[in-house]
N, C-alpha and C positions, 0 to 999 in steps of 0.2 A: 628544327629536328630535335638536338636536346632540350630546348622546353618540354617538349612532351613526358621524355626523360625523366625529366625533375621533379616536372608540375605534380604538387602537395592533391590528392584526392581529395575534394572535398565531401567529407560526412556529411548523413543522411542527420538533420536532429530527433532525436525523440522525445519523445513526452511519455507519462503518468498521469492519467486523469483521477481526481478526486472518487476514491470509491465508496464516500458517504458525505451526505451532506453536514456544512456547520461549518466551525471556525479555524480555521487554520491557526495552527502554533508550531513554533518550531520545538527541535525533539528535543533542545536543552530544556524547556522548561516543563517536559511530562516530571508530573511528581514518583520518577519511580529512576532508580540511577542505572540500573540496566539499561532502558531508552534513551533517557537524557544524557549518559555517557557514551553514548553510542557503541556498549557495549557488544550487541547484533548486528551491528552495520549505521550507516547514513539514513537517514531520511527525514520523515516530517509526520508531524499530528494531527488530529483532525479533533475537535469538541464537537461529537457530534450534535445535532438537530432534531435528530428522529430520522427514520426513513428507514431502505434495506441498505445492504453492503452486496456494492455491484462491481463490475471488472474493470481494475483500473486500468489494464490492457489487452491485448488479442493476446491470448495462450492455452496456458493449460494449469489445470488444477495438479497439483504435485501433493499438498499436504490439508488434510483436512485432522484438527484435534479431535480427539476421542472428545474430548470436554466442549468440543462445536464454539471455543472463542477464538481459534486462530485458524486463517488460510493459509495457505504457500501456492504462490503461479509461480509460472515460468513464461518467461515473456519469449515472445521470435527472437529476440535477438541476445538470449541466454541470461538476461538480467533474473536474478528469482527475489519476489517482493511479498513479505510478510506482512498478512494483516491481524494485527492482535487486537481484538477488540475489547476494549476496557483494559482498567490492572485490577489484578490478583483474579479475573477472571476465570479464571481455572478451578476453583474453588467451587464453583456454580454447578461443577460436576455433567454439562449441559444444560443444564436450567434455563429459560428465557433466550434460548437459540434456535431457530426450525433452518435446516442448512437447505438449500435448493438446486444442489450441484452434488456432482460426484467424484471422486477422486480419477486423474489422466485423461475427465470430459475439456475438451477445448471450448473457449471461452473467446469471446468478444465482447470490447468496449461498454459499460452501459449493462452487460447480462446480469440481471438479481443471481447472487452468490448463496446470502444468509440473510433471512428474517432473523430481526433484534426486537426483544421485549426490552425496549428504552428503559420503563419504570420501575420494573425488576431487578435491570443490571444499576439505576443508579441508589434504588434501595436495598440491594445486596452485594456492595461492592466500595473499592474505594475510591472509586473515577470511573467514568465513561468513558477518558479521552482513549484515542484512539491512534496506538502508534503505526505508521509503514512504513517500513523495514525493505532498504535494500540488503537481501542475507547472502547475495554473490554477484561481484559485476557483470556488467555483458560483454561477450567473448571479445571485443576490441581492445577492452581494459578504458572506454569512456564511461567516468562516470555522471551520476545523475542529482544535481543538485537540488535544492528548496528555490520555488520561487518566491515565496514571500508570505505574509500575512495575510490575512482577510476571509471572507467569507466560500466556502467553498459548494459548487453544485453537482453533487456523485452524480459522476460518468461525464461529467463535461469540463468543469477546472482544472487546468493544468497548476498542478502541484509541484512537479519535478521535472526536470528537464536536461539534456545533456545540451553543448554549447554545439554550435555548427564550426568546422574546421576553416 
């Protein structure tokens, strides 16, 4: 009867899947010290590949940049995760971005968010890499760690991840 009492819930894990493909790096070594200090929060990088930038989770779009290099979702489970695409991107004014989403549209897994002109951003810019940004925990207060190095395939590689209790 008190075991039940006691007994620790075990947590649901989540994940973050890769929302562009390429190399994973972790965010100390983005060349920009806002990221790599994890001045906006925890997360990890991606060098992208090519390809579009898809939904690293089920939610909803919260922040779309006037200058189309950065998202904001908001995950189910209150986590909100920034995608900056490139550094100093901003500068680009929109240049070499077609966004394919709306702002408070709900989102799944895998959905194309933004078309990226690759050749553009890495001829008018000072990196492509590409940081994600946990910018507020999710409502438990678990947070979401880097799993690691290596290659990553948007909307299927788990990048981050909370631990199971």
């Amino acid at each position: 009867m008190f075991k039940k009492l006691f007994k620790k819930e075990a947590k649901e894990k989540r994940e973050i899947v890769a929302p562009i493909a390429g190399e994973i790096i972790p965010l100390e070594e983005v060349p920009d010290p806002v990221f790599s200090q994890k001045m906006m929060g925890e997360g990890i990088a991606i060098q992208p590949s090519g390809g579009q930038i898809v939904a690293p989770v089920d939610g909803k779009i919260i922040l779309i940049a006037e200058t189309k290099h950065a998202l904001g979702i908001a995950a189910k489970d209150g986590t909100e995760i920034l995608i900056h695409v490139g550094l100093e991107t901003v500068s680009l004014k929109g240049e070499g971005f077609t966004v394919l989403t709306k702002m408070d549209e709900v989102i799944t897994v895998g959905q194309p968010l933004l078309e990226v002109d690759w050749d553009y951003i890495a001829s008018h810019t000072k990196s492509s890499v590409t940081p994600i940004i946990m910018t507020k925990a999710n409502e438990d207060g678990d947070g979401y760690k880097p799993v690691g190095k290596g290659k990553a395939i948007a909307g299927e590689t788990v990048i981050l991840t909370t631990s199971e209790s």
